[in-house]
C-alpha positions in Angstrom: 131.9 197.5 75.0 129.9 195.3 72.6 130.5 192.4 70.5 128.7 190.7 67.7 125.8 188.8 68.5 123.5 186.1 68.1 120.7 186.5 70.1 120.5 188.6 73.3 119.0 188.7 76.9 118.3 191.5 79.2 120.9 191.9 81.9 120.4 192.3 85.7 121.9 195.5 86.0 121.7 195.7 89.8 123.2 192.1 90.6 126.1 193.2 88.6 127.2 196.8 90.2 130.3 197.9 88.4 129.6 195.9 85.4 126.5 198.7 85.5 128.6 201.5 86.5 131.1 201.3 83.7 128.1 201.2 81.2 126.8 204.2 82.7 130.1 205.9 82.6 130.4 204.9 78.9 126.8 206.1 78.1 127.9 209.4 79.4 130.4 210.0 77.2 127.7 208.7 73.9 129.4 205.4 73.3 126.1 203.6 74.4 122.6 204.1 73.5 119.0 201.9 74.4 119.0 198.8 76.2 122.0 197.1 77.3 122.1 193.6 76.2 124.4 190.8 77.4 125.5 188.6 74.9 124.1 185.2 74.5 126.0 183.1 71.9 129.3 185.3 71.9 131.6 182.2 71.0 130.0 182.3 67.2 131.5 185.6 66.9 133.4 187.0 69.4 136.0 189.0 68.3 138.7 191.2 69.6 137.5 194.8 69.3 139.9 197.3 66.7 141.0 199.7 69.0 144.0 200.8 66.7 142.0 204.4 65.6 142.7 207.1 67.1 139.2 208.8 66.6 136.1 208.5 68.7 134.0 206.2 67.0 130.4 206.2 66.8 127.9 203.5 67.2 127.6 201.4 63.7 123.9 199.8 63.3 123.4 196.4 62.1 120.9 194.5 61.4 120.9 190.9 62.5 117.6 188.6 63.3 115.7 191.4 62.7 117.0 193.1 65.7 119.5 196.2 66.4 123.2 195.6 66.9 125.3 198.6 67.8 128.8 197.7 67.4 131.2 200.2 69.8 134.4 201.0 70.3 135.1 202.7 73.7 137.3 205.9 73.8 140.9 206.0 73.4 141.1 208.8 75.7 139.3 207.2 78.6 140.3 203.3 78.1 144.1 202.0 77.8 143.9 198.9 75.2 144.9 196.8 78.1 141.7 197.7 80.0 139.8 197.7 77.4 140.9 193.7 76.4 140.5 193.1 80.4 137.0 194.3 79.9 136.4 191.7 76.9 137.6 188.8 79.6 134.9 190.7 82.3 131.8 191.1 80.6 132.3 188.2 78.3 131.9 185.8 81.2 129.0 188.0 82.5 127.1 186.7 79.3 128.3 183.6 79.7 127.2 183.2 83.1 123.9 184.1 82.3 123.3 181.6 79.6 124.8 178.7 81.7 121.7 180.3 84.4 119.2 179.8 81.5 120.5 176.1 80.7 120.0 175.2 83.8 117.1 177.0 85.2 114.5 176.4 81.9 116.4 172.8 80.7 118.0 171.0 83.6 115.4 172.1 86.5 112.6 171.5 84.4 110.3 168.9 85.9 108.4 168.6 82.9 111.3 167.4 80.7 112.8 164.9 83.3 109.8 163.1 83.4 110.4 162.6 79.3 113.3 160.8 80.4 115.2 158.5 82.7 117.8 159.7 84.8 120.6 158.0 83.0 119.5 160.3 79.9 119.1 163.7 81.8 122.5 162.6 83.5 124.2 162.1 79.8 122.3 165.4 78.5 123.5 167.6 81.2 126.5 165.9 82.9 127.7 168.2 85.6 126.5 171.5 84.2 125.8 172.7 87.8 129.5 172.6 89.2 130.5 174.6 85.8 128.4 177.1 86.8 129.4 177.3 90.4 133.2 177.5 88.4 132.0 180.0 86.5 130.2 182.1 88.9 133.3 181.9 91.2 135.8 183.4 88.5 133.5 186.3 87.6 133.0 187.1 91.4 137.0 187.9 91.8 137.2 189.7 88.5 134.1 191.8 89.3 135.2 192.3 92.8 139.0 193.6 91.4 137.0 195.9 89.0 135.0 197.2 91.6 137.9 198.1 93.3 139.5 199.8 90.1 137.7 200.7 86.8 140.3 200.8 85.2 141.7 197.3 85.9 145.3 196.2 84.0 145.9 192.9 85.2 143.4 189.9 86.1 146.3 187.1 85.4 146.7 186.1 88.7 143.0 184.9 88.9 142.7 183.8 85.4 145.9 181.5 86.2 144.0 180.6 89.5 141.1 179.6 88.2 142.0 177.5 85.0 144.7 175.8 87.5 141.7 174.2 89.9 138.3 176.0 90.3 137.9 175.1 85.8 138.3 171.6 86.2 134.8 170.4 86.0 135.2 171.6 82.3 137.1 168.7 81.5 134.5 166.2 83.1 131.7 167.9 81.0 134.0 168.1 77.8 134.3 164.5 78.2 130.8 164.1 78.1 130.1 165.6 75.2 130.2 162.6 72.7 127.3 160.8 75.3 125.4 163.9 75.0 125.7 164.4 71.5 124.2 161.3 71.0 121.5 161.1 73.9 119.9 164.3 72.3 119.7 162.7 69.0 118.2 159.7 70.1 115.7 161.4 72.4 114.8 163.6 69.4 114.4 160.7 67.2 112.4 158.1 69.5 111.0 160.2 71.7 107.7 162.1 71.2 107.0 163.3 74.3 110.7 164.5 75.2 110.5 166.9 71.5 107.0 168.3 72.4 108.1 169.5 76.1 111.3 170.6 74.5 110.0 172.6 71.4 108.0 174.4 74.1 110.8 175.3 76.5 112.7 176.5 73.5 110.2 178.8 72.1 110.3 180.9 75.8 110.9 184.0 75.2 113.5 183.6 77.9 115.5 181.2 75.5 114.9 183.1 72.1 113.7 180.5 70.8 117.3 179.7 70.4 117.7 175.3 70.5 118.8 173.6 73.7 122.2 172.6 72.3 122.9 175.6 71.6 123.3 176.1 75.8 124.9 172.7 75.9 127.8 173.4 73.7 128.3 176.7 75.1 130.9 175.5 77.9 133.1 173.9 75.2 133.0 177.0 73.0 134.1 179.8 76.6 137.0 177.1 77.3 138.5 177.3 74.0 137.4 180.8 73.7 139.8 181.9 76.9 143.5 181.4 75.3 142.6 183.7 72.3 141.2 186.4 75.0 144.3 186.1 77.5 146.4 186.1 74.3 145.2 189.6 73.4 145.9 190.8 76.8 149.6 189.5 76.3 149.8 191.6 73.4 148.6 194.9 75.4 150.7 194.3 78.0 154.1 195.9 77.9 156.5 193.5 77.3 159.3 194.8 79.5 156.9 194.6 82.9 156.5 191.9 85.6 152.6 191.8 84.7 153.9 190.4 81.3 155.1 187.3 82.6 152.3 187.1 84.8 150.0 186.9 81.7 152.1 183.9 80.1 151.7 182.2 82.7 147.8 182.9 82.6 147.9 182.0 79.5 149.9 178.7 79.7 147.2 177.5 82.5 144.2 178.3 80.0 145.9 176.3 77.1 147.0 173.5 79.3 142.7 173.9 80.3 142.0 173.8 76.7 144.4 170.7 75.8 142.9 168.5 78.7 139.3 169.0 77.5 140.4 168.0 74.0 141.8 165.4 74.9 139.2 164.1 77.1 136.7 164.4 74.7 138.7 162.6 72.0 139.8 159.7 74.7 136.0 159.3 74.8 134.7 159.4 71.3 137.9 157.3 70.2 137.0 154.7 72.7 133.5 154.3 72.0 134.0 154.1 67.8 136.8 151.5 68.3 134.4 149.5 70.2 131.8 150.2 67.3 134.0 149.3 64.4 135.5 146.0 66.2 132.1 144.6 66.7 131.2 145.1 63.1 134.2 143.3 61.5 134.6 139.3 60.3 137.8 138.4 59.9 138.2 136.1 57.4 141.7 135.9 57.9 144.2 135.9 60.7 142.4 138.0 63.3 143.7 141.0 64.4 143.4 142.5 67.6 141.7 145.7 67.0 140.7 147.9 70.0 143.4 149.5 72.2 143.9 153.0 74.0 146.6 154.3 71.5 144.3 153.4 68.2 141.8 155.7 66.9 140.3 156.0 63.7 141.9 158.4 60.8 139.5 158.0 57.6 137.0 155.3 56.7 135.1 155.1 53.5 134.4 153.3 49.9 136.9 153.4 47.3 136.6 151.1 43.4 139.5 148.6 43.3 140.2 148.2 39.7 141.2 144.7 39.3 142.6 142.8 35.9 141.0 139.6 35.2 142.9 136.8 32.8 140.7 135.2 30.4 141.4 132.3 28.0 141.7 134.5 25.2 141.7 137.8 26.4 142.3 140.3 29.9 140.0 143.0 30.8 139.4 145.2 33.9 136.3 144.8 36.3 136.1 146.7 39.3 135.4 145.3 43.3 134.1 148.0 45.8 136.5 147.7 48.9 135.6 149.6 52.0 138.5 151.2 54.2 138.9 151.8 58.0 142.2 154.3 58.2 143.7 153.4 61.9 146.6 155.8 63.1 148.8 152.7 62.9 147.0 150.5 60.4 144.7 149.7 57.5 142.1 147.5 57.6 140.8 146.8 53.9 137.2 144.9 53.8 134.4 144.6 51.5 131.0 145.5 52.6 128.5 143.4 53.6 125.3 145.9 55.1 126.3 149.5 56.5 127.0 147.1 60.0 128.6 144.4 58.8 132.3 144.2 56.9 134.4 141.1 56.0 138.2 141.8 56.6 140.3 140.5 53.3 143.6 142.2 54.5 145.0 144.8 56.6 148.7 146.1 56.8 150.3 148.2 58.8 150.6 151.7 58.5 154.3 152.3 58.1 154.4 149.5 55.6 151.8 151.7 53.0 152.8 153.6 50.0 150.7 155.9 47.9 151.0 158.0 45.4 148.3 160.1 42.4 148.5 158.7 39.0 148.0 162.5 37.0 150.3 162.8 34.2 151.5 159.4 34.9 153.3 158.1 31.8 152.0 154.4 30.5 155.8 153.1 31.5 156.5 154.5 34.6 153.6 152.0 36.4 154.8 149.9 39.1 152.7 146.5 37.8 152.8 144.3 35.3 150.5 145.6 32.5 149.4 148.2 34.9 149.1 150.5 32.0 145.8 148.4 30.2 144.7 148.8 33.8 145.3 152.5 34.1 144.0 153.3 31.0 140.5 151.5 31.6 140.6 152.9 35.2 140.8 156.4 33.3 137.6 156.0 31.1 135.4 155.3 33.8 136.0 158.8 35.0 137.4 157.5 39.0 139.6 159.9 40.5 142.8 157.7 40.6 145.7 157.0 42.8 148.1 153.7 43.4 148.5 152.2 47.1 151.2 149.9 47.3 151.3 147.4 50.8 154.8 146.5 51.3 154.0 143.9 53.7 150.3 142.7 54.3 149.1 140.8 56.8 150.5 137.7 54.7 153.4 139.2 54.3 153.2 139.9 50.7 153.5 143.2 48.7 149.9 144.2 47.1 149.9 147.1 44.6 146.2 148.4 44.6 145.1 151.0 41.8 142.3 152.8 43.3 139.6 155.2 42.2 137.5 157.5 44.7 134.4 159.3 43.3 135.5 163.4 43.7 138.7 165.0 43.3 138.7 166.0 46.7 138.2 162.3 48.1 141.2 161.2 45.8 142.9 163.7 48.0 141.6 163.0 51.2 142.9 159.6 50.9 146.3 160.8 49.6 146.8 162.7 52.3 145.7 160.4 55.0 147.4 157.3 53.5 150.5 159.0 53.1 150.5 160.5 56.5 152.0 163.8 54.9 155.2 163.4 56.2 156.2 167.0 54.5 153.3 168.8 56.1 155.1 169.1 59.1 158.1 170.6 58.2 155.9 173.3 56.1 156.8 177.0 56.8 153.8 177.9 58.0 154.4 182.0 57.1 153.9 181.2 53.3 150.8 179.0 54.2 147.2 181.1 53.3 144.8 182.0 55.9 141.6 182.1 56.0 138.8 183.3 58.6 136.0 181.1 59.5 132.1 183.1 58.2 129.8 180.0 59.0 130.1 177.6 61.6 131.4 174.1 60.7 130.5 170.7 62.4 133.1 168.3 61.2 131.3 165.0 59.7 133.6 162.4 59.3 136.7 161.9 61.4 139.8 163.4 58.9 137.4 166.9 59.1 137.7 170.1 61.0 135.1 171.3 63.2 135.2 175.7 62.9 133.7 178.1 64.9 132.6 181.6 63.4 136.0 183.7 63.8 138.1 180.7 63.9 141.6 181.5 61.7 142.7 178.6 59.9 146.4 178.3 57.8 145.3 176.1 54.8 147.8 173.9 53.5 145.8 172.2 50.6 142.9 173.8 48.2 141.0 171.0 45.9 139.2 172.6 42.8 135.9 170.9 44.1 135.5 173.4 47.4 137.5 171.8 49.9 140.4 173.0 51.9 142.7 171.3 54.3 144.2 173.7 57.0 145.6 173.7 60.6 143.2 176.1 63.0 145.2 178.5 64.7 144.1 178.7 68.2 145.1 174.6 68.7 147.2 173.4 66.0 144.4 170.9 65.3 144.5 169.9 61.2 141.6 168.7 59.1 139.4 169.1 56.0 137.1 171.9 55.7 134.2 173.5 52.5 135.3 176.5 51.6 132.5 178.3 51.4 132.9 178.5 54.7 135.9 180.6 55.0 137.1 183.8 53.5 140.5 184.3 52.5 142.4 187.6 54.8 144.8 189.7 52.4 145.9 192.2 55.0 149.9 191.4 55.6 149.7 193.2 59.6 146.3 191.1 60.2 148.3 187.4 58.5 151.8 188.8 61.0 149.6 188.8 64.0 147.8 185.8 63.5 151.3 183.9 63.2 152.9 185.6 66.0 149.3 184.5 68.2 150.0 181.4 67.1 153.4 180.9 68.1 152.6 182.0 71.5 149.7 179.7 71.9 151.3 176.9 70.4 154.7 177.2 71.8 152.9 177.3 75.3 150.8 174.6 74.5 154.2 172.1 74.1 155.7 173.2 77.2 152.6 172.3 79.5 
């Protein structure tokens, strides 16, 4: 077996006896030739191999970094597809291993950077990256000593179930984590000379491939969400009609129940510390409101032109106010600001009470105001992308119609579809939605964005004519805006009926946890 790659590092073929025998085995038969590299960064593109030929496939070179992939395919005579999925699981979490053994022996053991830094930092930096090791080590242990005991393995559910049920649960505590470590490494990086120098040097060992430290940190988050796609495709080689069928659903509901508690602590976390953020940079000018709270988190903030009509003696025009908004899941908090710290609150309403909709092709008579047409019509030549929010009831109690202008055709949207809370998007069949799969790694910016992994499958429900797409990723029903250049669109009907059957299963597990 192979998979696409990153970067790679030599394996210790003796620690890992059948992991070595089976490679032998397949080497015999020509389906592997040179060294035999584990992989490093899998989760960027890990895929499922195409095992659907019935012919013997050769090697294919690649070239990637400068170095040799061979992509592989074992034979169809020798491997069952179940085994050969089982495999994935097996030697995925071999590589995996070993990075976590790089992380920890050339980063977190190294004397040289803790002295860059207090303890409090290294703490936030590396969290409890040991014990998710130990996890780790401990789930690859059973599965290699059940392959050692048959090659040709066709069921591991009972220890993936197992193991995502108890021994995984210092994944959540470092997935929590992640929004403190995030930011420790930026602010080390940014203020702290010494702590860059040791660090550019560790990372330019050739035993880290010159590969940066965060890309060892994140690698725990990536195997954890990586696991319900890999158990998914051993449901789907596992004959239906069989005990070990059930077995595997079951293995699979554990991992996605895994998956869901990780999200959410690392969401609990980062939602936290940005309410606590945002409330210490308001004035209320107004009738405070209280702001933080558990069941609040932030939606979509950012600038939008208020186009305002001002009554003269003689005459009316339009001038325009820059109003700054903070999107809440349950309100709106409308201010104007004052530095990129500081905002005074003029009015805030509550969610349920807003109303938005686009002015395009809007006729003169249909607008809601009182001379809202003059208005639109000035709005129009100052090239804004438009829409209308209506407050039904404001903090005052009073209705407030609000014609607004956002700078691209894709923020105009943004804001339409956050504001509105797309109340049809729910109810959208999602087998006439497009799909697309992930080509570059995304890291989401601002909070109404999706963060994509290379490989990811996402359903896109909106594409804006400036390169931006909103979709719903696959693997955990999680929506958000995305550039496409990032994606590419998949045409093939079997490959868009199996990506909507995975993601029923995954899904329809994920609500009965």
């Amino acid at each position: 077996m192979s998979q696409p790659i990153l970067k790679a590092v030599v394996e210790d073929k003796e620690k890992f006896s059948s992991l070595g025998r089976i490679k032998k085995m397949l080497k015999g038969q020509g389906t592997f030739d040179g060294e035999e590299n584990a992989v490093l960064y899998q989760n960027y593109k890990e895929k499922a191999l195409d095992i659907d030929s019935d012919e013997e496939s050769e090697p294919q070179e690649q070239k990637l970094d400068d170095k040799v992939v061979f992509h592989y395919k074992p034979l169809r005579s020798t491997w069952s597809q179940l085994s050969v999925a089982i495999f994935e699981v097996i030697s995925s979490e071999h590589s995996y291993l070993l990075s976590l053994e790089i992380l920890i022996r050339m980063f977190k053991n190294s004397r040289e950077l803790s002295l860059t830094m207090t303890k409090t930092e290294s703490h936030h930096l590396f969290s409890n990256i040991t014990d998710v090791y130990e996890a780790s080590k401990k789930f690859f242990e059973e599965l290699e000593a059940r392959h050692q005991n048959n090659i040709f393995i066709d069921d591991i559910s009972d220890i993936v179930a197992r193991h995502a049920g108890s021994t995984f649960d210092p994944y959540v505590k470092y997935c929590t984590n992640e929004v403190y470590q995030q930011r420790t490494l930026q602010r080390l990086l940014a203020t702290n000379p010494a702590f860059k120098e040791v660090l550019s040097r560790i990372e330019s060992h050739e035993d880290c491939r010159n590969l940066p430290m965060i890309s060892f940190l994140i690698l725990p988050m990536q195997r954890v969400t990586r696991l319900p796609l890999l158990m998914d495709t051993i449901c789907q080689k596992t004959p239906k009609d069989s005990t070990k069928y059930e077995n595997c659903k079951q293995a699979l509901k554990e991992v996605s129940k895994l998956v869901r508690l990780c999200n959410e602590g690392a969401r609990k976390m980062e939602r936290t510390e940005m309410m606590y953020t945002i409330n210490s940079q308001l004035e209320f000018k107004i009738k405070p409101f209280p702001l933080v709270s558990s069941s609040r988190w932030l939606v979509k903030r950012g600038e939008l032109t208020a186009y305002v009509e001002d009554t003269g003696l003689f005459s009316k025009r339009t001038s325009k106010q820059q109003v700054y908004f903070f999107l809440f899941n349950d309100v709106l908090i409308i201010t104007k600001k004052k530095s990129e710290e500081s905002y005074n609150v003029t009015e805030y309403s509550l969610r349920e009470q807003l109303l938005v909709v686009p002015c395009d092709g809007e006729e003169p008579g249909s607008s809601p105001g009182k001379n809202a047409a003059g208005m639109l019509h000035s709005a129009r030549n100052s090239a804004s992308y438009l829409f209308r929010l209506v407050l039904l009831s404001n903090h005052a109690g009073d209705r407030v119609e609000m014609l607004l202008g956002a700078e691209t055709q894709s923020d105009r949207a943004r804001w339409i579809t956050a504001l509105g809370q797309d109340s049809d998007g729910h109810h959208t069949d999602r087998t006439t939605l497009a799909q697309v799969e992930i080509i570059r790694t995304y890291t989401a910016k601002q909070a109404d964005e999706l963060s994509l992994q290379v490989a990811d499958v996402v359903l896109v429900y909106q594409k804006v004519n400036d390169g931006w797409y909103e979709g719903e990723r696959l693997r955990d029903g999680q929506r958000g805006w995305f550039p496409s250049e990032c994606a590419k669109e998949i045409t093939c009907r079997a490959t868009l009926d199996k990506n909507m059957e995975r993601m029923g299963r995954l899904l329809g597990l994920e609500t009965n946890v």
